[in-house]
C-alpha positions, 0 to 999 in steps of 0.5 A: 952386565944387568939390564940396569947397567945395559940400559943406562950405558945405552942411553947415555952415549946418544944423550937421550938420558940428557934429553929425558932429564932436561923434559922433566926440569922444564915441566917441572919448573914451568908448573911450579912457577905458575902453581898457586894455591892461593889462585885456586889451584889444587895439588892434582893441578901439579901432577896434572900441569907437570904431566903435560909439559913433560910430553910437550918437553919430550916431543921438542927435545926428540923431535916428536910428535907437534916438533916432527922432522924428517930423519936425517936432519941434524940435530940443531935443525928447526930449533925456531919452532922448538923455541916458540914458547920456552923460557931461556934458560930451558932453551940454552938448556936443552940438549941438541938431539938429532931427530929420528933418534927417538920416535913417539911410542904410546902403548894402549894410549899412554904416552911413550917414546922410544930408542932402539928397543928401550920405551918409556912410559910416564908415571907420577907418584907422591914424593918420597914414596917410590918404593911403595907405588901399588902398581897394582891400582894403576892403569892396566897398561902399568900392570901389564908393564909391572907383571913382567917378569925380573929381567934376570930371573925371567921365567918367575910368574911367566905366564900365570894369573895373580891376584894382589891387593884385590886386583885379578892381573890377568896371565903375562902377554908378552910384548910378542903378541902386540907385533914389538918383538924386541921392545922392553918397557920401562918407567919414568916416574917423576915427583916433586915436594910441593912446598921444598920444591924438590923433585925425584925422578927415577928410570927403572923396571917396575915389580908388581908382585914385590913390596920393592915395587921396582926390579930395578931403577935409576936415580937421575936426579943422584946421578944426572946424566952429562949436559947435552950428552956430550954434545956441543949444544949451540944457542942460535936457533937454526930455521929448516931450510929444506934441500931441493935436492932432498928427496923426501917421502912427507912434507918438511914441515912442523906439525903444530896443533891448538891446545885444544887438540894437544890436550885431547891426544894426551892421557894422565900419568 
């Protein structure tokens, strides 16, 4: 089985793939409602808008981050505070993923969440440009991501320097030395045509040294994984109501900060 093919089954079955494309339609839909050249705004204020809804949108569906809760909670658990602020229809949308099932992960101050041995990271790009992003003129975080080597073939440009488009990109450290033994990086780049109102979202393994520009990525928006996961989602909002009888190491309840603060926690993609 190819890494492709591990990863998307590993992240079907628990719905987290669900809970990733549901973060990014309600991002997108959120920015696209308020976007308004005529108001002012510039095509950055999209990228900019979607980038940070979609981190708020992960936070609220994996429980992260402003909407923490305890591990162990089921899945439906504070769903009041989750819907503070939310259309609707994205909250009847929004798969019911149990909490502590994917954690907050940035790396070198990008965001990022995790499940299992899987991060993702956020990458915007132009619309119907995904195979040609330079990795090379990105953060050097997504050139470290992109130099990995093909997950098949991983001993190609292990541990060698390379100079590309001009960027020196210095040898492969592997995640071993940053104390995540096990953990693969991966991609979501996201897109949308402003004017058609169209998206593109992929999950994938980007490729710095290839004109490809990825070893390998999955086309959710061609294949949108099942609503929820599966799982039976349930439209009334459930409040925490904590066990006395629950021992619990932090305080049970939701962190929630100003915008202010918000905004000053998170990077561009």
């Amino acid at each position: 089985m190819s890494e492709q093919e591990e990863v998307v089954d590993d992240l079907s079955k628990p719905g987290v793939l669900a809970g990733i494309s549901w973060a990014v339609s309600s991002a997108y839909r959120w920015t696209m409602q308020d976007y308004n050249p005529r108001a002012g705004h510039k095509p950055g204020w999209v990228g900019y808008t979607a980038h940070q809804l979609t981190c708020d949108r992960m936070d609220r569906v994996f429980s992260c981050g402003d909407y923490h809760l305890p591990v162990g909670l089921p899945a439906e658990a504070g769903m009041d505070a989750v819907q503070e602020g939310l259309p609707d229809e994205d909250f009847r949308e929004m798969p019911r993923i149990a909490p502590g099932l994917v954690t907050y992960s940035p790396l070198n101050g990008s965001p990022g969440w995790l499940f299992g041995s899987r991060r993702w990271l956020l990458q915007s790009f132009q619309y119907g440009e995904s195979r040609k992003i330079r990795w090379a003129t990105k953060s050097e975080t997504k050139r470290r991501v992109a130099s990995y080597p093909d997950p098949d073939q991983p001993d190609l440009f292990s541990g060698v320097g390379l100079v590309l488009d001009g960027f020196e990109i210095p040898p492969i450290i592997m995640e071993e030395s940053e104390g995540e033994t096990d953990i693969v990086t991966l991609v979501l780049a996201h897109s949308i045509h402003r004017e058609l109102k169209e998206r593109e979202l992929f999950l994938g393994r980007p490729n710095l040294v290839s004109h490809q520009a990825w070893h390998w990525r999955h086309d959710l928006m061609a294949h949108p994984p099942a609503p929820g996961g599966g799982m039976h989602i349930n439209n009334d909002p459930q409040p925490y109501t904590p066990n006395p009888n629950d021992v619990v190491s932090d305080a049970p309840v939701r962190l929630r900060k100003t915008p202010q603060e918000r905004n000053g926690n998170e990077t561009s993609g």
